[in-house]
C-alpha positions, 0 to 999 in steps of 0.5 A, a space after each residue: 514589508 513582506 520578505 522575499 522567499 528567498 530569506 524566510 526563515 526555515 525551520 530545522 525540521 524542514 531544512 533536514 528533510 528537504 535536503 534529505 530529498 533533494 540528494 535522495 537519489 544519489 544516496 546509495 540504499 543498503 542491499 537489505 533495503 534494495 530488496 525489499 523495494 524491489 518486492 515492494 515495487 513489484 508488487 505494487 505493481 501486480 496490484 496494478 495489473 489485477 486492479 484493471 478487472 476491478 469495478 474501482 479500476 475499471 472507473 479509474 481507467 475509464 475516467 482518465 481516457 475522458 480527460 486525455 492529456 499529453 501523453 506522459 505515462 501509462 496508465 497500467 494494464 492499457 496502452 493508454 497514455 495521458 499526462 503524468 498527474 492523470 495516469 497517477 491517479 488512474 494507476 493509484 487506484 488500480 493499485 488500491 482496488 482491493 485488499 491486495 496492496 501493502 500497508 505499514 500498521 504503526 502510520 495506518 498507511 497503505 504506502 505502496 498505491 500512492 507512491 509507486 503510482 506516483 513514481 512510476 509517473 514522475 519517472 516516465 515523465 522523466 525519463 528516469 532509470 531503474 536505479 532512480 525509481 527504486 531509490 525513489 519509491 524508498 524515500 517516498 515510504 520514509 517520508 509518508 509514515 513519518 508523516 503520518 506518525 508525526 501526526 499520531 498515526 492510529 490516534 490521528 485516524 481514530 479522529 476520522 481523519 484519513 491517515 493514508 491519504 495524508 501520509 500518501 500525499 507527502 510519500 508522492 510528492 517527496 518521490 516525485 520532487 526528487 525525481 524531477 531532480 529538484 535542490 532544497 528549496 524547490 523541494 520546499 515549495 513542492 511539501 507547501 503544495 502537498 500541505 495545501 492538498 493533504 486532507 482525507 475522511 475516514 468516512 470512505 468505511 461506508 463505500 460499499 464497491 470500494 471505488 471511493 476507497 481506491 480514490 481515497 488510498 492510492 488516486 488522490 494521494 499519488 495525483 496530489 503528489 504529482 500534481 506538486 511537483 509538476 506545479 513547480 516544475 513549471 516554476 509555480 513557487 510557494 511557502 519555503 517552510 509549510 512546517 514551521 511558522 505562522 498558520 503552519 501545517 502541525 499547527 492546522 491539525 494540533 488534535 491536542 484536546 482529543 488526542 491527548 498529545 500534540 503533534 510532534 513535527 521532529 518525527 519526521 525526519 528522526 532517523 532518516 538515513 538509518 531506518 528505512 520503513 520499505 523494510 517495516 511495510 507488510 505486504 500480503 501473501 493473501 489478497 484479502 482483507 488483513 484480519 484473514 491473513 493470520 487465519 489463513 496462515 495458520 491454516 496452510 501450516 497445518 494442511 501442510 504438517 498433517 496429512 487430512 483431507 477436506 471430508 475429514 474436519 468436523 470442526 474449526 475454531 478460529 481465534 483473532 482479535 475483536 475488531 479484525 472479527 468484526 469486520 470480516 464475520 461473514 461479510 457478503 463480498 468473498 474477499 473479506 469474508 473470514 469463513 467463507 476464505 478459510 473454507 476455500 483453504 481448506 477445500 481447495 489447499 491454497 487460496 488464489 486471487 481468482 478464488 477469492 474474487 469468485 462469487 460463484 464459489 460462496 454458493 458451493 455445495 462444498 464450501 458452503 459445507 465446510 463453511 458450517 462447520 467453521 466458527 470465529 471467536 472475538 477473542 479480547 487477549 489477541 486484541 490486547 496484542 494490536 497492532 500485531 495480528 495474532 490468529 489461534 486456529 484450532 480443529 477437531 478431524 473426524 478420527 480424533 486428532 485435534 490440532 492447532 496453530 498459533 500465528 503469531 507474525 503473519 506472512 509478508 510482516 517485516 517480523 516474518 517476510 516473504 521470500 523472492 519467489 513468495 512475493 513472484 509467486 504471488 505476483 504472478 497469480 495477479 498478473 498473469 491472466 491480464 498479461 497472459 503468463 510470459 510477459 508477466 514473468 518478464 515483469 518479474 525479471 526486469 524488476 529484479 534486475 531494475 538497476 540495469 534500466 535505464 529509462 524506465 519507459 522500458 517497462 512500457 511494453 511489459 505492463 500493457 496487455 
């Protein structure tokens, strides 16, 4: 005889982290923690606004308005609206059509696409407070990268599964569970729809317009999210523990004859409620590829100590780790092209998001100049450092001087993070040629102050250009 849902067993894996879910958002963060959302929340969103002027945005939006919808959410960058599992896709990937948005190294996640996208969703759809979403977004991060390390993270991918889908799908579903104020049990019956949906190939490395790569990281991830907890809302019932059990989640994904390892469930919810991983997740100071970031780094410090101009370089040498190398070693898009973006650097004195995008400036006389005289070494000691993402730049001016720096905690890492008006200052060199500079710095203001909003449907006008 079938037992009802009601006295299936729960393991207690589940039991903890659908509890800790269900009472998420009258859980006070610590002030440390608050900050750091509030920087992740923004600057999720500036990803967002510059997303719009992308080929992977462009897509995203087009694709949704041909759906239509009841009009739930916005979709960034517009004055569209359309359902909330819709416009967390659409938003999804804005946030992730380029190299811009954060990432967290140990789960080999991008949290910030898929689960501010989500959040943002579920919380207009709800009508939601600042408070609310920012409270939101934290769980989402812990629940995402515990996911995915639960899974072995780095080896997990290394398998070509899709770690940032993975960890992202149950990150959107946890925020968006507890913003629709679910208790425990619903809570369980949203994770046994993100179960059901959670898949990924590490096979998006071949998209060469990084369309599928912004579905991949942030679209399908926060859409599965929504799409669960709006299942339930509409009193769709499911599995009370998806984690434990017969034919269970681990149990489908036991790499154990590849990985050396089996999955370790109880990962999921070690140190919940201590250790909050929105305060471990890097965000870029560069919207470039990540292996740049250190190079760059080290680059603005010496322009910065040493009084030289573009003419007087005669050589530059540049050390990372094998595999950052690898993948930016004169790669033909400019945001990836590691000498290429330190040439701009040491042109220009800085590298901005309009820079870094132009394909224009990969034919200046004077970049291309610089550009010759820069050379990038794989260097096997700096691999050995991985995840760590060291850089050793070292350069020879025409009158003599030689100079060198080591980055050894880029900028934006939980070793080393940006401040307040760093992360601003980035932000606004995203959003403000979309949403002209005076709203865009509105934004910046009301996010900093996001737990005076009281129904997050006020940030409407700010995001619409």
């Amino acid at each position: 005889m079938r037992k009802s849902a009601g006295t299936a067993r729960v393991g207690p894996v589940m039991r903890k982290l659908s509890a800790y879910i269900a009472d998420a958002l009258r859980r006070p963060l610590p002030a440390d923690v608050t900050e750091s959302a509030r920087h992740h929340l923004l600057d999720t969103l500036a990803a967002m606004v510059s997303g719009t002027r992308l080929l992977p945005g462009r897509r995203a939006i087009q694709y949704v308005k041909a759906l239509g919808g009841a009009p739930e959410a916005t979709v960034v960058g517009t004055r569209y609206r359309t359902s909330a599992v819709n416009a967390a896709l659409a938003n999804g990937m804005l946030a992730h059509a380029d190299e811009t948005d954060d990432s967290h190294s140990p789960s080999l996640t991008h949290p910030g696409c898929g689960i501010v996208s989500a959040a943002l969703a579920m919380a207009e759809r709800e009508r939601r407070g600042g408070t609310a979403l920012l409270r939101a977004v934290a769980l989402g991060y812990d629940v995402c990268t515990r996911l995915s390390l639960s899974l072995g993270g780095v080896q997990f991918g290394g398998l070509g599964h899709m770690t940032h889908c993975f960890g992202n799908t149950f990150g959107a579903a946890a925020a968006s569970a507890a913003l629709a104020h679910f208790n425990t049990r619903q809570v369980r019956h949203v994770l046994a729809y993100a179960a059901q949906q959670a898949s990924g190939l590490s096979s998006y490395g071949r998209d060469l317009e990084h369309v599928e790569k912004a579905f991949d990281f942030g679209g399908m991830p926060a859409r599965n999210g929504v799409t669960a907890a709006t299942l339930v809302l509409s009193g769709c019932t499911a599995v009370d523990d998806v984690f434990s059990g017969e034919r269970n989640f681990f149990h489908a994904y036991d790499e154990s004859s590849r990985l050396g390892k089996r999955p370790d469930p109880e990962r999921l919810v070690r140190d919940l409620g201590k250790r909050w991983e929105i305060a471990h997740t890097n965000i870029k100071r560069w919207s470039v590829g990540s292996p740049i970031q250190a190079p760059l780094d080290s680059l603005l410090e010496l322009i910065r100590a040493n009084k030289f101009a573009p003419e007087d370089v005669e050589r530059v040498v540049i050390r990372v780790y094998a595999s950052g190398a690898q993948i930016t070693d004169n790669r033909d898009m400019p945001d990836i092209n590691m000498q290429h973006l330190c040439a701009l650097m040491l042109v220009d004195g800085f590298v901005t998001f309009k820079a870094a995008h132009d394909l224009r400036r990969m034919m200046d006389r004077r970049v291309l100049g610089m550009r010759r005289r820069i050379e990038v070494i794989a260097d096997p000691a700096l691999e050995k450092l991985r995840p760590e993402k060291h850089a050793i730049v070292e350069m020879v001016l025409k009158d003599g001087r030689r100079l060198r720096h080591h980055t050894r905690a880029v900028r934006g890492t939980a070793q080393n993070p940006m401040t307040r008006a760093e992360v601003a200052e980035k932000c606004m060199d995203l959003m403000a040629p979309v949403l002209e500079t005076r709203r865009a710095q509105a934004l910046c203001n009301t996010i900093w102050n996001i737990g005076r909003l009281a129904d997050t449907r006020s940030l409407r006008p700010l995001l619409a250009k």
